[in-house]
TORTOR-806917 format. One line per 8 residues: number of its first residue (from 1); their letters; for each residue x, y, z of C-alpha. Coordinates in Angstrom, 1 decimal, m for minus. Layout:
NUM	A	X,Y,Z; ...
END
This chain:
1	XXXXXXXX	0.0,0.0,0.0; 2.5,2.4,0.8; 4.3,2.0,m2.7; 1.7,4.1,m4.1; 1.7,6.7,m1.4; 5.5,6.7,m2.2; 5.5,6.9,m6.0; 4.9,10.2,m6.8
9	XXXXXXXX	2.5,11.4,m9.8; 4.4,12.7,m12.6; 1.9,15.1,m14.3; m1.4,16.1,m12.8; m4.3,16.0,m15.2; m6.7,18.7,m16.2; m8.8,17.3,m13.0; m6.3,17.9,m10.2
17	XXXXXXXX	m7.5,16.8,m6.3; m7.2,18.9,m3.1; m4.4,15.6,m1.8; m1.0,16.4,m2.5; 1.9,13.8,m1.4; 5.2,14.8,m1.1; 4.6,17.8,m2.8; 3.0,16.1,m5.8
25	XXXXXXXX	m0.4,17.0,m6.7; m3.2,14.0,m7.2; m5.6,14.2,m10.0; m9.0,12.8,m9.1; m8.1,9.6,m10.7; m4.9,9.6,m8.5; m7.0,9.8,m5.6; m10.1,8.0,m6.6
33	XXXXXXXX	m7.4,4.7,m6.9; m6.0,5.7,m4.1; m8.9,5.2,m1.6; m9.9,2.4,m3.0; m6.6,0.4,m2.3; m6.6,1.7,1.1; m10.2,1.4,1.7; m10.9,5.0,2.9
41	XXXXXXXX	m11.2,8.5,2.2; m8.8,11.2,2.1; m9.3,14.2,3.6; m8.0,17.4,1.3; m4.7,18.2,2.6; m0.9,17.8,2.2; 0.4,14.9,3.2; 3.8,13.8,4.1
49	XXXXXXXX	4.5,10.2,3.7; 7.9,8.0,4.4; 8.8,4.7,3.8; 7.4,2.8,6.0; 3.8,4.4,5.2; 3.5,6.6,8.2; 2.5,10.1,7.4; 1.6,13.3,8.2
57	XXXXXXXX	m1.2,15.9,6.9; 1.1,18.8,7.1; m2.3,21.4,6.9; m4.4,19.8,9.7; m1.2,18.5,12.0; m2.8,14.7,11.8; m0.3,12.0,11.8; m1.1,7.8,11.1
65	XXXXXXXX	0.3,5.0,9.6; m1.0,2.8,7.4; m2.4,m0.3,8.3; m2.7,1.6,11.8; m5.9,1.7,13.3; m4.9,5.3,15.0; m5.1,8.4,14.3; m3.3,11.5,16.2
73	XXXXXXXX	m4.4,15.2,16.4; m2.6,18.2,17.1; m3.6,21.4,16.8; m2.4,24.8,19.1; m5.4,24.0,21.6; m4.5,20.6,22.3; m3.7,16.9,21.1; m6.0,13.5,20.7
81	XXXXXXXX	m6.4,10.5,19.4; m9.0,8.3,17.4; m8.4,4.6,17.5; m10.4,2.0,15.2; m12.5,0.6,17.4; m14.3,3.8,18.2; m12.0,5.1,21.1; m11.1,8.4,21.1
89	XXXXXXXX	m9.6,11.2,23.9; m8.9,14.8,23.5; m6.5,17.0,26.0; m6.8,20.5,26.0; m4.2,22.7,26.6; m6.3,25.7,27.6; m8.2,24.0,30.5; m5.7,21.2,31.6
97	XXXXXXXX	m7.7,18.5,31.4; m8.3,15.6,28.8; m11.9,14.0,27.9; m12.1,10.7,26.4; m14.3,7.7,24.8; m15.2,4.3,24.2; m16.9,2.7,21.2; m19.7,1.1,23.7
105	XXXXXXXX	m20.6,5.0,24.2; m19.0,6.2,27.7; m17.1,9.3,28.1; m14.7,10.3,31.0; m12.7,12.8,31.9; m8.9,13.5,33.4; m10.9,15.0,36.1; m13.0,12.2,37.4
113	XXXX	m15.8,12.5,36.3; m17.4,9.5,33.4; m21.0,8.8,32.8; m19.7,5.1,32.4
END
């Protein structure tokens, strides 16, 4: 999967997508393919991507791997996390405090409290 991440478009069509990949713009088609061998959509961005398929959307500051299940979000108010199974968890820099959940629909909090 991640040869195709890795080799690089060499001309864009007249169709060009909002993914580029190491600097190199995707056409639809490009994309389109794309998905399907990963079995996923691809959110508009640009994407940095190294050998071993782990990469980096260098306009929303999400990072992955593929054939990882997880996801990681940074952004200047905080970091998280989304996992395959439905898990996720958010800290906040601004409050100090993280809030969390599980696919079977709990949420908790850093602070105690969980409805769980």
């Amino acid at each position: 999967m991640a040869v195709l991440l890795l080799s690089a478009p060499a001309r864009v069509e007249a169709n060009p997508s909002h993914v580029a990949i190491n600097g190199q713009l995707l056409s639809q088609e490009e994309l389109w393919a794309l998905q399907m061998q990963l079995g996923t959509a691809i959110a508009p961005g640009h994407y940095l991507v190294d050998e071993r398929g782990c990469w980096m959307n260098i306009t929303s500051g999400q990072t992955g791997c593929i054939g990882s299940q997880t996801t990681h979000h940074f952004s200047r108010y905080g970091s998280g996390e989304r996992t395959g199974d439905g898990s996720w968890n958010h800290y906040s820099n601004y409050s100090g405090t993280g809030v969390g959940g599980t696919s079977d629909g709990c949420i908790y909090t850093t602070v105690g409290w969980s409805n769980c």
